[in-house]
N, C-alpha and C positions, 0 to 999 in steps of 0.2 A: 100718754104721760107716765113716767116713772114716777112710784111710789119712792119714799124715801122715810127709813126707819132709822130715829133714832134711839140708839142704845148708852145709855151715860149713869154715873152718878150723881145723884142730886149736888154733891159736895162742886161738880161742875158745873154746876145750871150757868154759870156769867158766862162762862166759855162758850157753853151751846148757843146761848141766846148770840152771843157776836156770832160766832157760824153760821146761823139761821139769816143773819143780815147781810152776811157775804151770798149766801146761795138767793139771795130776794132777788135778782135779774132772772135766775134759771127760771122763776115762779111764774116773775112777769110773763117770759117768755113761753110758759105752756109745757116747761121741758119738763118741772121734778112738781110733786105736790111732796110737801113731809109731814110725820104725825109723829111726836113725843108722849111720854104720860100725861104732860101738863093740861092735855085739851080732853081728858076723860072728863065728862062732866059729874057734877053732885050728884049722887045717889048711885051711879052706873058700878058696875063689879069691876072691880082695877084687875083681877087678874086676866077674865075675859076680854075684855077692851085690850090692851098691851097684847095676848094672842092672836088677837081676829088684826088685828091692824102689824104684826108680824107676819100671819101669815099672808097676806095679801102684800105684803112688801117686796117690788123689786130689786132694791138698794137698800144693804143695811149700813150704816155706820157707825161705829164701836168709837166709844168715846174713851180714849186709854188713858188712867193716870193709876195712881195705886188704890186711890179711892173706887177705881171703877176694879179693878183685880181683886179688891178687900170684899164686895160686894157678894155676897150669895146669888141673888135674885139676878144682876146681871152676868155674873159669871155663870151660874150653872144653869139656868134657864134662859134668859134670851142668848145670850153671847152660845151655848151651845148649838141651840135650835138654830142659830143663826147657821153658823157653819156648817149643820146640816142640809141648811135648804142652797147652801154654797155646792156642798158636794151635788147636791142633785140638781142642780142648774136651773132651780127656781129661784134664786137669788144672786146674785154677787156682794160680799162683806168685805168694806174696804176699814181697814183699821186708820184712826185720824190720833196722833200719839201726840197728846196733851200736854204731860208734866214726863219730867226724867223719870221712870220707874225700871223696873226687870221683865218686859213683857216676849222678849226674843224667843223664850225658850215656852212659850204660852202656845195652843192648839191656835191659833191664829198667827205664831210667831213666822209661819211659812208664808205669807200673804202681803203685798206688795201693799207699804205703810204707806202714810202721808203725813207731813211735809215729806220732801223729797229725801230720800235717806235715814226718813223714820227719825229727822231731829225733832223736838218735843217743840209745839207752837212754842210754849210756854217761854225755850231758851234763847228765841229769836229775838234782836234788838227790837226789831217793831214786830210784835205781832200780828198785825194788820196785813203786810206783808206776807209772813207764814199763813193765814187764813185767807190768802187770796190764791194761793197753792192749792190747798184743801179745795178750794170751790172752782178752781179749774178742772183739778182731777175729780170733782166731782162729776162736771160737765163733762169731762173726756168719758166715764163710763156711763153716765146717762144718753149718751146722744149714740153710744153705742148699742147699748139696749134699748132705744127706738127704733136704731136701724135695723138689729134681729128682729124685734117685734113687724117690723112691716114688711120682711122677707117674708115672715110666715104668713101674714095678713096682709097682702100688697092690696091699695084701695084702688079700686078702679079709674083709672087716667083718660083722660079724651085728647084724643089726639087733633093739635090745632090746624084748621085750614092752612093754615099760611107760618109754618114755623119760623120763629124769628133766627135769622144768622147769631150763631153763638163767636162774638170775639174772642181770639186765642191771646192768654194770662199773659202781659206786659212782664219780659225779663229785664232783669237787672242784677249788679254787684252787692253782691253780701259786703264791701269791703266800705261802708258810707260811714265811719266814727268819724269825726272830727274833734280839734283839740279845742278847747274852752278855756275859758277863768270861772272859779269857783270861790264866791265872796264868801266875805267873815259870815253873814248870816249861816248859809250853808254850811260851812267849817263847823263854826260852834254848835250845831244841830247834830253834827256829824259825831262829834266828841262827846257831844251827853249822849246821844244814843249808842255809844259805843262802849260809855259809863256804865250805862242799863246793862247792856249785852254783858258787861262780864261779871257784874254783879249776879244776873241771873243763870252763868255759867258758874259762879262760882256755887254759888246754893246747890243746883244740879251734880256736880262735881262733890261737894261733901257729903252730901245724902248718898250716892251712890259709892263712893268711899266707907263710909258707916256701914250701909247694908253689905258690902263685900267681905268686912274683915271685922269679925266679932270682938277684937282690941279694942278696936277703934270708935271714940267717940269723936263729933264735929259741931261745930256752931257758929253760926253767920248771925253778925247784928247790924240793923240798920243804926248807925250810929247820928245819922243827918240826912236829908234827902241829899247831899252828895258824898256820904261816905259810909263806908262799912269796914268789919272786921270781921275776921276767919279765920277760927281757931282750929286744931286739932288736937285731942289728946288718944293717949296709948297707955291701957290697963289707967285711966284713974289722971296720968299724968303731963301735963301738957308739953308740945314736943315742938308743936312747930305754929305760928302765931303770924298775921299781917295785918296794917288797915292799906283801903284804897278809896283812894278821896279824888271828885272830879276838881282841879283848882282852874279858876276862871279868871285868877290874874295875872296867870303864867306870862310866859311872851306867847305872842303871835294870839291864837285864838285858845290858850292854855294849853292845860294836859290834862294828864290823868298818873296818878302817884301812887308808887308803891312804895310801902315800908316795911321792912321784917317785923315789927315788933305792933303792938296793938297802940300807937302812940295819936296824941290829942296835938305833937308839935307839929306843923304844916311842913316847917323848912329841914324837916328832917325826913329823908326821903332814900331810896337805895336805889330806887329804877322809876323812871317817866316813859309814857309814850305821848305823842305827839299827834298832829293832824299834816298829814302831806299830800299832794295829789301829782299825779305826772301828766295832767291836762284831760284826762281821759275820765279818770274816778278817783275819791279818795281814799287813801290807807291808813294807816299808823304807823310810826316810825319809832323804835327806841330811842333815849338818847345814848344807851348803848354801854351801862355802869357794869351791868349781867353779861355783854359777850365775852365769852372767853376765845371768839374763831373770828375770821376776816367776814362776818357779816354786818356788821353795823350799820350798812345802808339797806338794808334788807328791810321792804316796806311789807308790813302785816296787815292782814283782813284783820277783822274784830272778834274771828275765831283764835286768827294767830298771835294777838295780844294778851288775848284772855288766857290761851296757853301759857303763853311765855312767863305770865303773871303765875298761873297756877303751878308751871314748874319751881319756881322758884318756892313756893309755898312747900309741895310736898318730897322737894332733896331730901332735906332732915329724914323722912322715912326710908328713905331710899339708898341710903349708907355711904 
């Protein structure tokens, strides 16, 4: 059984505890056990407890957000040690990248993130989703480090009177998609979550704008549970300003609206996207106010909307 260490900030604890519920099949299953500080009991020495169950850990995982980088105690002591016992091939530390932060250029920045491309759970429309990533490539390097572990340690096998015939694996075409209909329920599910998605791209997006350029101030306000605004200012002065509101009385299964300015009127609006599908999965569609090129059938993921949204936000800086 792989040990499994986690390393976080407390400012993370919700985040850990849903990971902890995604990895509960590996537990069932015998693959991982894990230990945090939270299970030091009353009276025990917290820094003793955190070392002995470090160093006996096979799997560490680094709970990245800026909280966990601001941190002394995870930064310079476990997050170190951790890496140490990487290099010496008493451990593997997989970093699990939480919230948008600047961890790239971090002594762990060389090391193969998770979610997939090191996007922050946090910026995923469903998280749920994003931590179901995490606790596959969890299993992917636990089940790896069982299998080294029983190279070294192979357990003694009896070889059966009468082996049974092993069936050769049934092929088949990778090419099974078929085309569907995808109802309004679905639609509309699709469009708030894709509401989420850029709202929590855009937060990501100014924080990380702020920390790059010492001008620059930003602010994102939940203005409704379906709308917000995102402002910018430079030296002091405000430069570039939007809201983006989900409306659900649009046509079809509504949309999602953009406005240049921080405005409370609904019907005043500069760019929409839309819900569309091409029988396979669904996208988003501009209605197309923002192109200036022969794209305007050009169907966007919920990255490509949120960009498309975001560009338009930070032109004004951009001359």
């Amino acid at each position: 059984m792989v040990k499994v260490f986690f390393s976080y900030s407390h400012k993370d604890e919700e985040l850990r505890n849903e990971l902890e519920e995604h990895l509960a099949l590996l537990k069932r299953q015998g693959i991982i056990a894990s230990w945090h500080d939270r299970r030091i009991s009353a009276g025990n020495d917290f820094g003793e407890d955190i070392s002995e169950n470090l160093e006996s850990a096979n799997l560490v995982l680094l709970l990245i957000s800026a909280s966990f980088l601001a941190s002394d105690y995870c930064y310079e002591k476990e997050m170190r040690r951790a890496l140490e016992k990487h290099d010496e091939g008493t451990a593997v530390v997989v970093p699990v990248i939480l919230h948008p932060c600047d961890w790239h250029s971090s002594p762990f920045g060389k090391l193969r993130a998770t979610p997939t491309d090191g996007k922050p759970i946090s910026m995923h429309a469903n998280q749920h989703q994003a931590l179901s990533v995490v606790a596959r490539d969890v299993r992917e390097v636990a089940e790896k480090l069982q299998s080294q572990a029983q190279e070294h340690h192979p357990e003694p096998t009896e070889v059966p009177q009468q082996p049974e015939a092993v069936s050769a694996p049934a092929t088949r075409s990778s090419n099974l998609r078929i085309k569907r209909t995808f109802d309004d329920h679905e639609k509309d599910q699709f469009l708030e979550d894709s509401y989420e998605y850029i709202a929590r791209y855009f937060a990501g997006s100014l924080d990380e704008l702020q920390a790059r350029n010492q001008q620059i101030k930003t602010r994102l306000k939940r203005t409704s549970e379906t709308s917000f605004t995102a402002t910018v200012y430079e030296n002091g002065e405000k430069v570039s300003s939007c809201s983006i509101w989900y409306c659900a009385d649009g046509f079809r299964s509504g949309d999602i609206r953009y406005s240049s300015s921080e405005t409370t009127e609904r019907n005043n609006f500069n760019e929409s996207v839309r819900v569309e599908d091409d029988g396979y999965s669904m996208h988003l569609k501009a209605l197309g106010m923002q192109f200036h090129s022969g794209n305007r059938d050009e169907l966007l993921s919920q990255e490509g909307a949120a960009e498309y949204f975001w560009s338009m936000l930070i032109r004004p800086l951009q001359g």
